[in-house]
N, C-alpha and C positions, 0 to 999 in steps of 0.2 A: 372410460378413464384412460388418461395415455399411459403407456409405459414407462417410468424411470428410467434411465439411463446410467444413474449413478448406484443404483441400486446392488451390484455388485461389483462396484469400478473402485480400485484401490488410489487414491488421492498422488497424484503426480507434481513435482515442482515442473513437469514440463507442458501442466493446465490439463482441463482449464478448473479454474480457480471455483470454491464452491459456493464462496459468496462475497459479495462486495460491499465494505465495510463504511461508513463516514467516519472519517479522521480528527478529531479534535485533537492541531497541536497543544502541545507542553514541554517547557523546558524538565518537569521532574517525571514523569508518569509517562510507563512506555505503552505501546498498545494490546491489548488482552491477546491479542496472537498475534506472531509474527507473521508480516504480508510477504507474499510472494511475489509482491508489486506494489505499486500506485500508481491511481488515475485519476489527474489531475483537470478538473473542467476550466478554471483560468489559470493563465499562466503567470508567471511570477518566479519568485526565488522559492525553491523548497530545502529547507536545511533539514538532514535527516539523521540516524543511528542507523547504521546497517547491520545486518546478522552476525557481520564480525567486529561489530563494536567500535568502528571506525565514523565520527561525526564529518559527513560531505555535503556541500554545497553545489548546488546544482539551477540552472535556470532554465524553464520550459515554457513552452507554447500551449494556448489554448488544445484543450482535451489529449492533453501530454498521456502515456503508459509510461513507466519507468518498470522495467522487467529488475528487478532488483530486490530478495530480502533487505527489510526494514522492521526496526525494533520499534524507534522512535521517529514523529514528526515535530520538529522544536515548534515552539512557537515565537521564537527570537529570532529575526532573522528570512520566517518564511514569510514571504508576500503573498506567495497563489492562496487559491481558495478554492472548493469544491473537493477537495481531496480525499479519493477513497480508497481504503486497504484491500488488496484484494485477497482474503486466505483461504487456506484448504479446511480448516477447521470450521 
């Protein structure tokens, strides 16, 4: 069996990240934990809520990171697709 690595490692916003979440945007319903990012496989518009509650728009390229807490991904607005949260939780 291999060894853990996280097994006594205290969760960092400086990564890495413990799991990679799919994004289902929405304009009401935020996501069950706050990401410590998103990664984006197509690119597009992503409209978002970030951890200081500020709604931004943004446009990326195929297999985009966005190093960035995020509350919310709207679904109004955002074009890409493939979107995953990445949190420590």
């Amino acid at each position: 069996m291999t060894a853990n690595p996280f097994t006594n490692r205290v969760s960092s916003l400086f990564g890495p990240a413990r799991d990679v979440v799919p994004v289902v945007p929405s304009d009401t319903v935020g996501m069950a934990n706050t990401a410590i990012g998103l990664y984006v496989e197509t690119g597009g518009t992503v409209v978002m809520t970030t951890e200081r509650g500020e709604t931004r728009t943004v446009q990326v390229t195929d297999f985009s990171i966005l190093p960035v807490g995020v509350l919310r991904v709207h679904s109004t607005g955002t074009t890409a697709s493939g979107i995953h949260a990445m949190v420590l939780a």
